[in-house]
Every structure is written in C-alpha cells, then in structure tokens.
PLY file of the C-alpha trace (Angstrom):
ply
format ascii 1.0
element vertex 538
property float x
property float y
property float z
element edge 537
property int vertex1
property int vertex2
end_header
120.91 129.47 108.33
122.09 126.54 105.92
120.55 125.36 103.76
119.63 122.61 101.65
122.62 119.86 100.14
123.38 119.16 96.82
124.90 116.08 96.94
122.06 114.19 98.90
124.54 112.56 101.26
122.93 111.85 104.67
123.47 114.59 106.82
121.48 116.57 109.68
122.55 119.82 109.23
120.04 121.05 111.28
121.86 119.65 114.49
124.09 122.16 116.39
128.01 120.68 115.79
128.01 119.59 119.59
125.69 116.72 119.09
127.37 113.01 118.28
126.65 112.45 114.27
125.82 109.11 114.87
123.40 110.03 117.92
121.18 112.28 115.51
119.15 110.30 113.46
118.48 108.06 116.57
116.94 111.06 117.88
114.62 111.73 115.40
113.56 108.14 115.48
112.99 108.45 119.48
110.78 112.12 118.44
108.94 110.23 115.63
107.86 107.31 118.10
106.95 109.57 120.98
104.70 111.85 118.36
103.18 108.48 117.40
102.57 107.54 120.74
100.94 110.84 121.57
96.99 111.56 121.06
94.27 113.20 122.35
91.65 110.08 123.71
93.85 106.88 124.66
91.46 104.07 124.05
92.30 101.37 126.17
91.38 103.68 128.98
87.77 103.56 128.22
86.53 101.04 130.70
87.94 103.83 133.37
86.97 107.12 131.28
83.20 105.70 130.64
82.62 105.17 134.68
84.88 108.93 135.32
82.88 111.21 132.64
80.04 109.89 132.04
80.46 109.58 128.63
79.27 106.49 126.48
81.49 104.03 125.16
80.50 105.02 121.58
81.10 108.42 122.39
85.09 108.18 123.33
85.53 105.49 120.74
84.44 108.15 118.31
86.35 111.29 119.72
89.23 108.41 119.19
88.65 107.73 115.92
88.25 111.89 115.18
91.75 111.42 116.10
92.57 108.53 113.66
91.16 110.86 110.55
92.82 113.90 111.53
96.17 112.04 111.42
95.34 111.05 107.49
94.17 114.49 106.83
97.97 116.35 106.13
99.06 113.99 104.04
98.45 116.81 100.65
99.76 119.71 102.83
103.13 117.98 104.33
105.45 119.16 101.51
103.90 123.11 101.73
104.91 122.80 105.08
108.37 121.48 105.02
108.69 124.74 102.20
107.38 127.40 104.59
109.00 126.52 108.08
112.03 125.85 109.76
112.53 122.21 111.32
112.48 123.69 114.57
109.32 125.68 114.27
107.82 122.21 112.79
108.63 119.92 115.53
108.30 122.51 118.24
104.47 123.13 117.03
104.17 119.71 116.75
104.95 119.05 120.25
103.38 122.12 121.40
100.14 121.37 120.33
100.11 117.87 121.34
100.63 118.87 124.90
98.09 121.52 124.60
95.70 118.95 123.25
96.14 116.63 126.36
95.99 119.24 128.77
92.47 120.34 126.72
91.31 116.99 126.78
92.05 116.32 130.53
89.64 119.88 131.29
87.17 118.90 129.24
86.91 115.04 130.57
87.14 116.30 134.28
84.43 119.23 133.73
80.83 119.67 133.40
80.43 121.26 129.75
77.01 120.44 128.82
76.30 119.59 125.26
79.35 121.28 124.17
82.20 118.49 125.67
81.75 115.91 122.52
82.01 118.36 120.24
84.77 120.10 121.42
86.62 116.35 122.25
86.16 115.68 118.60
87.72 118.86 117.53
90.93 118.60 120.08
91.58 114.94 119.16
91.58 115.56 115.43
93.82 118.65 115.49
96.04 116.45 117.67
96.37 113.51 115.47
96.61 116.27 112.54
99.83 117.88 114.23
100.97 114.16 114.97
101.71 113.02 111.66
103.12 116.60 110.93
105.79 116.05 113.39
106.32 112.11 112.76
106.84 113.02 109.01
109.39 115.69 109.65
111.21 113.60 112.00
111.61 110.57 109.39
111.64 112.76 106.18
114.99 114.42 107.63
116.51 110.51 108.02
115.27 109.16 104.95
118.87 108.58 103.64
119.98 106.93 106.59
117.24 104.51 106.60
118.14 104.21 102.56
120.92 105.11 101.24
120.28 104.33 98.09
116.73 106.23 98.33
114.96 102.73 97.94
110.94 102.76 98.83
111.24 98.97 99.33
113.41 99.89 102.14
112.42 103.26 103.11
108.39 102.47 103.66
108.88 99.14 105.67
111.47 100.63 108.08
109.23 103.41 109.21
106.24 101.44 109.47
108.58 99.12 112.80
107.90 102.40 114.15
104.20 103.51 113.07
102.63 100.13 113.77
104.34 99.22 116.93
103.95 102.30 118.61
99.66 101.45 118.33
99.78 99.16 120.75
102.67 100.52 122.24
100.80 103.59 123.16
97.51 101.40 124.67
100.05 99.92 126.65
101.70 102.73 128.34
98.29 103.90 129.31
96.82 100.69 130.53
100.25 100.03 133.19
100.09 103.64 134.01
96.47 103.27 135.20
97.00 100.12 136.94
100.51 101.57 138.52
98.93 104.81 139.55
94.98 103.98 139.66
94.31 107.15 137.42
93.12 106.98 133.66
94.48 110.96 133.06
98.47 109.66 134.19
98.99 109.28 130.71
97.88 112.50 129.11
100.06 114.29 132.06
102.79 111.66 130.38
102.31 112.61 127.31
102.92 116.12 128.17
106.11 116.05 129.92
107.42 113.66 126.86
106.98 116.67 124.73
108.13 118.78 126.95
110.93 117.13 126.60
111.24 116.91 122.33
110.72 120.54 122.75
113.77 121.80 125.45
116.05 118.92 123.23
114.52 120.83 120.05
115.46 124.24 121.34
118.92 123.36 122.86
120.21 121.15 120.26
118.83 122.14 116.86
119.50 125.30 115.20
116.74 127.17 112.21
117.47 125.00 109.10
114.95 124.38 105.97
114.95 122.19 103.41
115.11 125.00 100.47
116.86 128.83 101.13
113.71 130.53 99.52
110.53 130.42 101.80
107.32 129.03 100.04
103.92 130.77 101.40
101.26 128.73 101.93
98.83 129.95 99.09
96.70 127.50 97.17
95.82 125.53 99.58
92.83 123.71 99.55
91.57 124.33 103.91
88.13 123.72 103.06
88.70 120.97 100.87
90.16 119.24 103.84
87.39 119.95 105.96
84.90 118.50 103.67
86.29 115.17 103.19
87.52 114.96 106.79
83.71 115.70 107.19
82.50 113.05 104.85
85.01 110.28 106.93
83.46 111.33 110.15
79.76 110.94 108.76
80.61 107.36 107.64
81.99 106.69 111.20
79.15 107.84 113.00
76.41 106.08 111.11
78.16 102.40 111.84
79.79 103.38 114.99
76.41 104.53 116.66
74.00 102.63 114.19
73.94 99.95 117.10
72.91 101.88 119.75
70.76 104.26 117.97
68.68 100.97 116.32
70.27 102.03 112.86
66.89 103.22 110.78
64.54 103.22 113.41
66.47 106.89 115.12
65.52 109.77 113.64
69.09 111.06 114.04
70.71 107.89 112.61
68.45 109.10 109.25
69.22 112.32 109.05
72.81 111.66 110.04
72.25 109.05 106.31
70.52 111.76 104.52
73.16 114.05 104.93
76.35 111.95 104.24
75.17 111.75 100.03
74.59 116.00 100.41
78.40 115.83 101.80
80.16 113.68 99.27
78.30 115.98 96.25
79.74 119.40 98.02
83.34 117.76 98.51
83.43 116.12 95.48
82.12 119.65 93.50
84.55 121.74 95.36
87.64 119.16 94.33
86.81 119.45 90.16
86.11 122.92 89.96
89.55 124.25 91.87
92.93 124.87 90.20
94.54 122.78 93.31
92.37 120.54 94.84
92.69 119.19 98.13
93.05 115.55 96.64
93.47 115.53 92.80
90.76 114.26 91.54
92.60 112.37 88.41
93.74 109.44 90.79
90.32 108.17 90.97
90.32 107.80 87.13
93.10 105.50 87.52
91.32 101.71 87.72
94.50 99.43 89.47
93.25 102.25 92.32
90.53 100.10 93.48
91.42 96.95 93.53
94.56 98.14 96.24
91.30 100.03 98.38
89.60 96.68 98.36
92.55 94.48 99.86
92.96 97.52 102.09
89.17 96.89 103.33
89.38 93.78 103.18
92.43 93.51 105.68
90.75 96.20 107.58
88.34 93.68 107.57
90.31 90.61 109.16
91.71 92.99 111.73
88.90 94.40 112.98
87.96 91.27 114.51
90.14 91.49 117.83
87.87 94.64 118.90
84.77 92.84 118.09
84.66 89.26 118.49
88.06 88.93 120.53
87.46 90.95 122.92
83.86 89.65 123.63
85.32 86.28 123.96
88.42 87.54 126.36
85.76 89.68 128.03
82.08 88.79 127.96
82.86 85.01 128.28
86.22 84.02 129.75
86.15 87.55 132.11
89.60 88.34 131.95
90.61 91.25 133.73
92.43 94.37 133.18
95.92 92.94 133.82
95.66 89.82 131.83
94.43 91.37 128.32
97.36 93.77 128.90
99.76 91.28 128.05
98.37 90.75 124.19
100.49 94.23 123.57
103.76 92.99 123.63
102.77 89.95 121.28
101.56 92.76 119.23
104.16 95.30 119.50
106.79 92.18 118.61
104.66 90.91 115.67
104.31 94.50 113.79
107.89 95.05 114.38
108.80 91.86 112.74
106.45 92.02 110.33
107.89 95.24 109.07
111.52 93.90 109.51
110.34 90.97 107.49
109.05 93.30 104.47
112.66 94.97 104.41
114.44 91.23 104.29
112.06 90.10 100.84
112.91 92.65 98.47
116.83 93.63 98.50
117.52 93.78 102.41
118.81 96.72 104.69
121.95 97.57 104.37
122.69 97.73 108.08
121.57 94.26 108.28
123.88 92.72 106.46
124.11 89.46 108.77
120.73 88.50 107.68
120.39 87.05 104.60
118.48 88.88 101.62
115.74 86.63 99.82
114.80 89.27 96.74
111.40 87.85 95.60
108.50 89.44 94.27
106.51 91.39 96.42
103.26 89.50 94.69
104.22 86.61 97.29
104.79 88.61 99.86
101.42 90.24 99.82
99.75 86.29 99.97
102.17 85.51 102.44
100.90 88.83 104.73
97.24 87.68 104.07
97.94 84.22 104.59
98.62 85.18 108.38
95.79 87.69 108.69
93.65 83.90 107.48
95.47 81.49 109.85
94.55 83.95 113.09
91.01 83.44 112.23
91.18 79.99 111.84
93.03 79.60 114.58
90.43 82.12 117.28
87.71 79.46 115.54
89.17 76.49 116.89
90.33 78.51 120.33
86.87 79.46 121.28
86.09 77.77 124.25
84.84 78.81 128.05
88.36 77.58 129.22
90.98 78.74 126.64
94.44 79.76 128.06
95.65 83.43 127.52
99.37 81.77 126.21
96.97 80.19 123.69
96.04 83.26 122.04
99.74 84.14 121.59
100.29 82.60 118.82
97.19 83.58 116.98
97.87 87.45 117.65
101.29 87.43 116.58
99.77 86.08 113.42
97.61 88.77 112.84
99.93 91.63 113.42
102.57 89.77 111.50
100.66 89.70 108.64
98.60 92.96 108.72
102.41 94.26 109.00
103.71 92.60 105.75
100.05 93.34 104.15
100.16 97.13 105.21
103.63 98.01 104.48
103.22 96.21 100.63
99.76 97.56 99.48
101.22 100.43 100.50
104.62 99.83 98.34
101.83 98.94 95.54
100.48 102.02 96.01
103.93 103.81 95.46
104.40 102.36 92.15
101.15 103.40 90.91
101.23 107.07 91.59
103.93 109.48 91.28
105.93 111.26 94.52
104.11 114.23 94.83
100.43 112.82 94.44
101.78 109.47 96.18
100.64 111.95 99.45
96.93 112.11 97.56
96.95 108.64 97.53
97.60 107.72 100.97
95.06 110.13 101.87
92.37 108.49 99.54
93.76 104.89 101.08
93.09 106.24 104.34
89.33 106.92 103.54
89.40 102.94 104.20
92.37 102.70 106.87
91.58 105.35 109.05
88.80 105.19 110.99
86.20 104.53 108.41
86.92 100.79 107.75
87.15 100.09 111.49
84.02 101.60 112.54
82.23 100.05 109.78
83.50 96.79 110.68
82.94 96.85 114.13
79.00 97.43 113.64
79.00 94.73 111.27
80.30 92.36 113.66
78.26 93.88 116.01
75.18 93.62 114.27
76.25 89.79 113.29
76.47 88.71 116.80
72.97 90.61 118.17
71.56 88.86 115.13
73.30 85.03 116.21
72.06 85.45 119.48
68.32 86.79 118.80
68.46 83.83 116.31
69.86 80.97 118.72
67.48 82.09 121.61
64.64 81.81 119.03
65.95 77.91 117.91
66.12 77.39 121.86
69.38 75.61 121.18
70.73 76.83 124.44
69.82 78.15 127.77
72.87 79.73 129.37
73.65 83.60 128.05
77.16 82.56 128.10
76.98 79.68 126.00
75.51 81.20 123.62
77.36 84.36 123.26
80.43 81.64 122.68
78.58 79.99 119.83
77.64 83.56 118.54
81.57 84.51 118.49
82.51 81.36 116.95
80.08 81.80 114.06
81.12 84.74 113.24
84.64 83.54 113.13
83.61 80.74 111.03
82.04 83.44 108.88
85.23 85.01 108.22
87.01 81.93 107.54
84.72 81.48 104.50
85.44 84.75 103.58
89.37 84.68 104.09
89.65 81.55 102.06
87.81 82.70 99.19
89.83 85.90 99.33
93.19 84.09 99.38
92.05 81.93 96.33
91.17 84.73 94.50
94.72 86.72 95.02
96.17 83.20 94.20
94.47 82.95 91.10
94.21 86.27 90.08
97.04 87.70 88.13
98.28 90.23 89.94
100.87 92.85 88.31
103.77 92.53 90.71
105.76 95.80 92.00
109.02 95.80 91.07
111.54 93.67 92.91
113.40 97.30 92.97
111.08 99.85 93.69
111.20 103.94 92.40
113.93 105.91 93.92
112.99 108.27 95.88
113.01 112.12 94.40
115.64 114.42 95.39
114.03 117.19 97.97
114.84 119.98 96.00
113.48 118.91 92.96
110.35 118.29 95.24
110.49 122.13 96.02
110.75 123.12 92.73
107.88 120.65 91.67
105.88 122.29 93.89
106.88 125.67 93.40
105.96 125.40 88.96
102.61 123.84 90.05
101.78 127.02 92.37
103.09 129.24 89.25
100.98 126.88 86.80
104.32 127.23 84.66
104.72 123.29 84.33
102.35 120.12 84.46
103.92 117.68 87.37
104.25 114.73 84.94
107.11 117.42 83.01
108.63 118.35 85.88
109.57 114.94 87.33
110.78 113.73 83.81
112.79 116.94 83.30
114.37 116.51 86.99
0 1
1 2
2 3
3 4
4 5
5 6
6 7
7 8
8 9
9 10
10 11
11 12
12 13
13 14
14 15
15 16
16 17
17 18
18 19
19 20
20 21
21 22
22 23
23 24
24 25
25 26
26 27
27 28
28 29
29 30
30 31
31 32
32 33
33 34
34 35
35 36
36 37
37 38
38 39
39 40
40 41
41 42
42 43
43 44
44 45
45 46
46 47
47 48
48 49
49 50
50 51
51 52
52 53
53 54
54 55
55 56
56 57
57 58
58 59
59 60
60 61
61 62
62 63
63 64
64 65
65 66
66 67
67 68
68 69
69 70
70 71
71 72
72 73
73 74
74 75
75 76
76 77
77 78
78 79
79 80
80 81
81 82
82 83
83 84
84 85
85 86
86 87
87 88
88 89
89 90
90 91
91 92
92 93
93 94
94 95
95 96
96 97
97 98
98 99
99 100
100 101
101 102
102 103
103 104
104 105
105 106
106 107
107 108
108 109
109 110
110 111
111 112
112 113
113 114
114 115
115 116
116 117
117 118
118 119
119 120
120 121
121 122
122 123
123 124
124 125
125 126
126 127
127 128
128 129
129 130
130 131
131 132
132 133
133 134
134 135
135 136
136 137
137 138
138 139
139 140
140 141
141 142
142 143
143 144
144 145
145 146
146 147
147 148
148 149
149 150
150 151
151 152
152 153
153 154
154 155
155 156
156 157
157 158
158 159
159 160
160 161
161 162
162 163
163 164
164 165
165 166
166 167
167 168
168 169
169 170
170 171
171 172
172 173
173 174
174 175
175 176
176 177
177 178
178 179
179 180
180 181
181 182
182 183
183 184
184 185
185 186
186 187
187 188
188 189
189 190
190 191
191 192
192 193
193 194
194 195
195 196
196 197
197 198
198 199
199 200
200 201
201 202
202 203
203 204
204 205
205 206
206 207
207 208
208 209
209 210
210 211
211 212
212 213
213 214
214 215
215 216
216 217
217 218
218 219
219 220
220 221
221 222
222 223
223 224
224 225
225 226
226 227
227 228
228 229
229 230
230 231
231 232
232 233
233 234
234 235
235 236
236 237
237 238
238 239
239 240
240 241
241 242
242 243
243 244
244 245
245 246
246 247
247 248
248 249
249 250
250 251
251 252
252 253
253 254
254 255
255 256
256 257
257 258
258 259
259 260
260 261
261 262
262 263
263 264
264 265
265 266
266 267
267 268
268 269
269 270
270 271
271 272
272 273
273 274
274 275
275 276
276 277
277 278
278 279
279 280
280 281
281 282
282 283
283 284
284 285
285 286
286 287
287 288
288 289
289 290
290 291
291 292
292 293
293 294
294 295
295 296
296 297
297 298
298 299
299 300
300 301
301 302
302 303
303 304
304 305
305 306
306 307
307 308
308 309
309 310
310 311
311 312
312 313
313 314
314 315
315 316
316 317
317 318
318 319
319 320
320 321
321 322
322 323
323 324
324 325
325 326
326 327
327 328
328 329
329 330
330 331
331 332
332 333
333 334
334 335
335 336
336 337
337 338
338 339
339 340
340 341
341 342
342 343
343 344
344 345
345 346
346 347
347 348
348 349
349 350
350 351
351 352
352 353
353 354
354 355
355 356
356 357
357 358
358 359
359 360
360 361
361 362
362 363
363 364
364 365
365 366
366 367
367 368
368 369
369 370
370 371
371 372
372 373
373 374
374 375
375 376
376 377
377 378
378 379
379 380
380 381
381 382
382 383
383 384
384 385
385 386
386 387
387 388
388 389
389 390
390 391
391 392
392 393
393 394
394 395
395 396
396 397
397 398
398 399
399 400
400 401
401 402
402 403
403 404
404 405
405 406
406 407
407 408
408 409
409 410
410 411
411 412
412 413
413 414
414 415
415 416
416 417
417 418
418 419
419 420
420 421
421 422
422 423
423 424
424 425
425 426
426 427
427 428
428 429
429 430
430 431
431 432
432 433
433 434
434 435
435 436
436 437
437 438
438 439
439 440
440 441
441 442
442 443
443 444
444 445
445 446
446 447
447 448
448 449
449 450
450 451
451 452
452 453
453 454
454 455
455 456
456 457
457 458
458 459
459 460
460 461
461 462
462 463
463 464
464 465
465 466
466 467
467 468
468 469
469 470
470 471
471 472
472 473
473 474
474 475
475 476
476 477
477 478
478 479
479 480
480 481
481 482
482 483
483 484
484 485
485 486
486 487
487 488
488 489
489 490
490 491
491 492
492 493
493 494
494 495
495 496
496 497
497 498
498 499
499 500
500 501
501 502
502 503
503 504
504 505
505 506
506 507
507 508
508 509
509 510
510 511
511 512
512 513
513 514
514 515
515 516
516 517
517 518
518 519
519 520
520 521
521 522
522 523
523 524
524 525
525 526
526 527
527 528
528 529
529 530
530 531
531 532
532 533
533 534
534 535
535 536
536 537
C-alpha cells in the first residue's frame, strides 16, 4: 500500500500504473460530477411524482430538501474519514450507497407504506446527499494540486464550484429529458444507478488501496449525535416555512407544536456542543463577529435566488402556461451561467494557470463580491420589467444567465471570505454553520415568504376590485413582489458600496499540507496540542 508524499507534487498514486497520468485527475472530476448529480428525490420530477404517489407537493419538496441538509452535514467528519479509509473503500461506499438510496427511493414511491413512506423518504434522501458530498470531496481533495499548483484557495474554491453549481441544474435536466424521452419519472433514479455502477467497476479495476497517511486513525470522538441534533434543528426550520402555507401557519395545531419544539431543539444542540471535549461544530466560531455579517449576504443572496421557484415559475407557469418542454430549456442558460460565473471568479484574483491565454485582472475580491450581487439585482429588475401575459421564453435568457452568473461569483467569494476568516481545519465548521442558511433552510424560508406575499397581493387586489380576471391579477401580484425586491436589492447594493468592507487578500492562504492535516487532527484527539499551535508549528 503507498502511502502518503512528501514533496506535495501532484500525483495519484492511488491509480494502478496502467492508467494514462494525464487521464486521472479527469476521472475524478467525471466521479465528482456524477456524485453531484446523484440524489435521492429529483425535483423537477414533481409535477409527475405528485400525480404517481400521491404525495403532496410540499411533501417531496421537503424529502428534497432532507437531501440538501444531509449533504452539509459531513462537512466536520470529512478529514476523520479520509484518516480511517482507503480511497477505494471511500468512493466505492459512496457510490454504493447512492445506488442503494435510489433503488430505496424508487420502492418506497411505487408502494403503499402507510404513514411510514415520508418518514422513511426523508431518512434515505439525507443519508444520500450525506454520502454525496463524502464522495465529491474525496474525488476533488485527491486533485487539489492539479487544480492549484501552487495550493491557492483563490483558485482552488472557484474551480470546484464550475462543477458543484452546474451540476444543480444539470441534474434537473437529465431528469426532466429522461421523462419526456421515456414518459417515466423513475428513468432517472434507474440512471443514476447504473452511473455508479459504473464509478464503482472503474473504482475496483483501476484503483488500488491507497490512504492519505500509513497509520490508520479510528473514528473516536466523534460528535454522531451532535450531528443529528443540528441536522434536526435545520429540518424543523424547513418544515415550519415549507408547510406553514398549507397548514395556515398558526392556525394548525401541528404547525404550533412543530414552533414550540424548534426553541426545545436549539437549547439541547446548543447544550450538547459546550459541554463536549469535541463538539460537532466548535462552538468558538460563533464568538467570532465578521461571522455574521458573511451569514447575512449569504441570506440575503439566498434571498434574490429564491425568486425563480417562487415568483418565476408562477409567472412561466400559472400565467404564460408554458409546458414541460419549454421551461426545460432555462437549464442550459443556467448550467452556462454558473460555469462562467465560477470561471470568472478564477480570472479576478491571479488566474489559472492552465489558462494562460486569458488574461489575469488581479483585483480585490471586495469588487468582485458587488460585481456578483450586482447581477443577482439586474435579474430582478429585469423579471420586473418582463412581466407580461405575452413575454418570450428567449427573453428570459438573459435575465437567468444573470442570476446564476452572479449567485456564482457571490457564492464562490463569500465563501473565499469565509476561508480567510477561519483556519483549515475549522474552515469545515464553518461551511457547515454557512450552510444552516444555504442549505435548505434559507430556501424554504424564502419560498413561504414569497408565498405568503403573493396570497396576501391577491386577497388584497380582489378586495380593491382593481381587477376581474384571476390571471391578471396573479401577474400584478408577481410583479409586486418583484418590485419588492428591487427595493430591497438596491438598498442592499448601497449598503455593500458604502460600507467598508475588509477585503480578502488579493492572494489568498495556501492551502495546508495533508499530512500536517493528519497530524493536526491526530494532537487534537490526544488533547496534546491546541490547533492554533499546531498550524503555526507546521
């Protein structure tokens, strides 16, 4: 078995000597897209799966988004791992339970469970999107030196995220043409399956046992139930705005218990983090006050994207009735503007290397994160001036590659902010505290609010008697709202504008050597050294 390389120069030793050195790290890239386009609900199937099942459509948006917060729950644990298994039994898992989940997910859709299918749903589609990130972040933690040589996050963070953020609506649109190809919503789970079939048979015949450090690190101090609590506390928050519409928010009796029980929760999760030696998240990051300003531009571009599920789609939808084919075709506008949105972050600080035909501009990533919101403002402004019974679909081109543009440049640099706040090690804490607001919990709150904004413009409209038609004034509902969020977007951008920002470094922290990871980790499990000593020592 080798082991791990002293000199940090990019190599995949893991590889059998067969396999084309230059053809490795492009398969890793291929196995880190296909885990992100795995899952264990596809959502743009819901139209098909609420008519098949029977199930609501709050019900498989939220075994969806069960999906969404088991993907931010590893984030603590992904180092332990890496020190305990082999990259093969990693990725194989990985893939293995992914397929399992989908095959799960397909008996429990087509069945007749009773009471027991949502719950069980929920459980299979966050253990999926738990084992997807496991695999994703093997896959580009073994190429990190190809994507940066020089071990630069400015590079590093930007370049993965082509792949994390295009493969969202990447994924929605694999299922959506296999349904209309093959007139089945389940075609893509049996997809999804033979794709990792296939990482696992290339796993097993082209890979060989390799891990990152000789000794093997078991997993002791772990925090499981921890992790179960604050997963537990994200899921509460999701319910409550994701069903507060249909259950008439305070007027259910389960919508007020389900609020009663979410401050019990947060108490219990946040007395088991302070009173452990190692915490599931440490609980020192929320003492740390730039922290909260980078969770509020997260919500608040959580915010300005949430509105193509709300008020888009009721305009594409409820007013304009476009079918199932011609909505379809805002994924490749949105696959192309997170990809060069991404691309885009890599070009302002110091540039790829491999791109070396485009030129590098080197500014401060302060402007960059205006420029990113700047987009996320201009597709609002733009869907308020586009609502209309008789828009074009090429007219909403423009106004979606906007958005994902700029949520791309937004994304990749709050989370480069985030990076120079917090050290390696804990930088995983962080991202899992960041996804309290990215994950699930942002978008389901948002989505009630504009949900609960346009039942309110319509009750109030119909009481003015300003318009007859049901259409008509759903439009002037939609556009409201969208004027609403201009307001808000405008004052926002001022703000970052006129606020003086600290800006990240033009050339951000290098990234750690993995052994010194290891033995970081390894001290902290002995208690021999505080992390803060151990990364200056190293």
């Amino acid at each position: 078995m080798a082991g791990w390389n002293p000199n940090q120069k990019f190599t995949m030793p893991m590889f059998n000597p067969w396999v084309p050195e230059k053809l490795r790290p492009w398969i890793y890239i291929l196995f880190a897209l296909l885990f992100q386009l795995s899952g264990g609900i596809y959502f743009s199937n819901m139209p098909q799966m609420v008519g098949a099942t029977g199930l609501m459509r709050e019900d498989i948006q939220f075994v969806a988004l069960c999906g969404v917060v088991g993907v931010n729950m590893p984030f603590p644990f992904l180092f332990r791992y890496k020190l305990r298994f082999t990259n093969q039994q990693l990725l194989i898992n990985a893939a293995v339970v992914i397929a399992v989940c989908n095959l799960l997910c397909l008996w429990l859709l087509d069945g007749d469970f009773g009471e027991w299918r949502l719950p069980l749903l929920c459980a299979i589609s966050y253990i999926a999107g738990f084992f997807k990130l496991c695999g994703t972040f093997e896959c580009f933690s073994n190429i990190r030196l190809w994507l940066s040589p020089k071990q630069d996050f400015g590079i590093f963070l930007p370049s993965i995220y082509i792949v994390i953020l295009a493969a969202m609506p990447g994924s929605n649109w694999i299922a959506r043409q296999l349904t209309i190809a093959f007139d089945s919503w389940q075609m893509v789970h049996w997809l999804m399956v033979a794709l990792m079939l296939v990482v696992i048979l290339t796993i097993y015949t082209c890979t060989h046992p390799w891990r990152m450090m000789p000794q093997r690190v078991p997993l002791i101090s772990l925090d499981w139930l921890g992790c179960v609590l604050v997963s537990a506390c994200m899921l509460e928050v999701i319910w409550l705005f994701l069903y507060g519409e249909h259950e008439n928010w305070t007027d259910s009796s389960l919508w007020r218990m389900a609020l009663l029980a979410l401050p019990a929760t947060i108490l219990v999760t946040i007395g088991r983090l302070t009173h452990i030696r190692h915490p599931y998240i440490e609980p020192s990051m929320f003492r740390r006050s730039r922290l909260y300003p980078i969770l509020g531009m997260f919500f608040v571009a959580e915010l300005m994207n949430a509105t193509p599920n709300a008020l888009q789609n009721t305009l594409t939808e409820g007013i304009l009735h476009w079918g199932f084919t011609t909505t379809q075709q805002f994924y490749a506008v949105e696959i192309l503007g997170y990809a060069c949105g991404s691309a885009f972050t890599v070009l302002w600080g110091k540039g790829c290397p491999y791109w070396g035909f485009i030129p590098r501009f080197g500014f401060k990533y302060t402007r960059l994160l205006t420029v990113g919101f700047a987009c996320l403002l201009m597709y609002v402004i733009l869907m308020y001036f586009y609502v209309s019974p008789v828009v074009n679909v090429e007219r909403l081109y423009l106004p979606t590659f906007l958005r994902t543009f700029g949520y791309a440049i937004f994304f990749a640099t709050m989370t480069l902010y985030l990076k120079d706040l917090i050290e390696f090690p804990t930088f995983f804490h962080a991202l899992t505290v960041s996804g309290f607001i990215r994950n699930g919990v942002a978008e389901s709150l948002c989505s009630g609010m504009y949900s609960y904004g346009l039942r309110h413009q319509v009750a109030d409209t119909l009481n003015r008697g300003l318009h007859s038609d049901y259409q008509d004034i759903l439009m002037v509902a939609v556009k409201e709202m969208y004027g609403m969020m201009c307001i808000v977007g405008i004052l926002v951008l001022l703000l970052m504008l006129l606020y003086d920002v600290q800006p990240v470094r033009s050339t951000m922290g290098k990234m750690p050597k993995m052994k010194n990871l290891g033995m970081v980790i390894i001290k902290q499990m002995k208690g021999k050294q505080t992390l803060k000593t151990v990364l200056h020592t190293s």
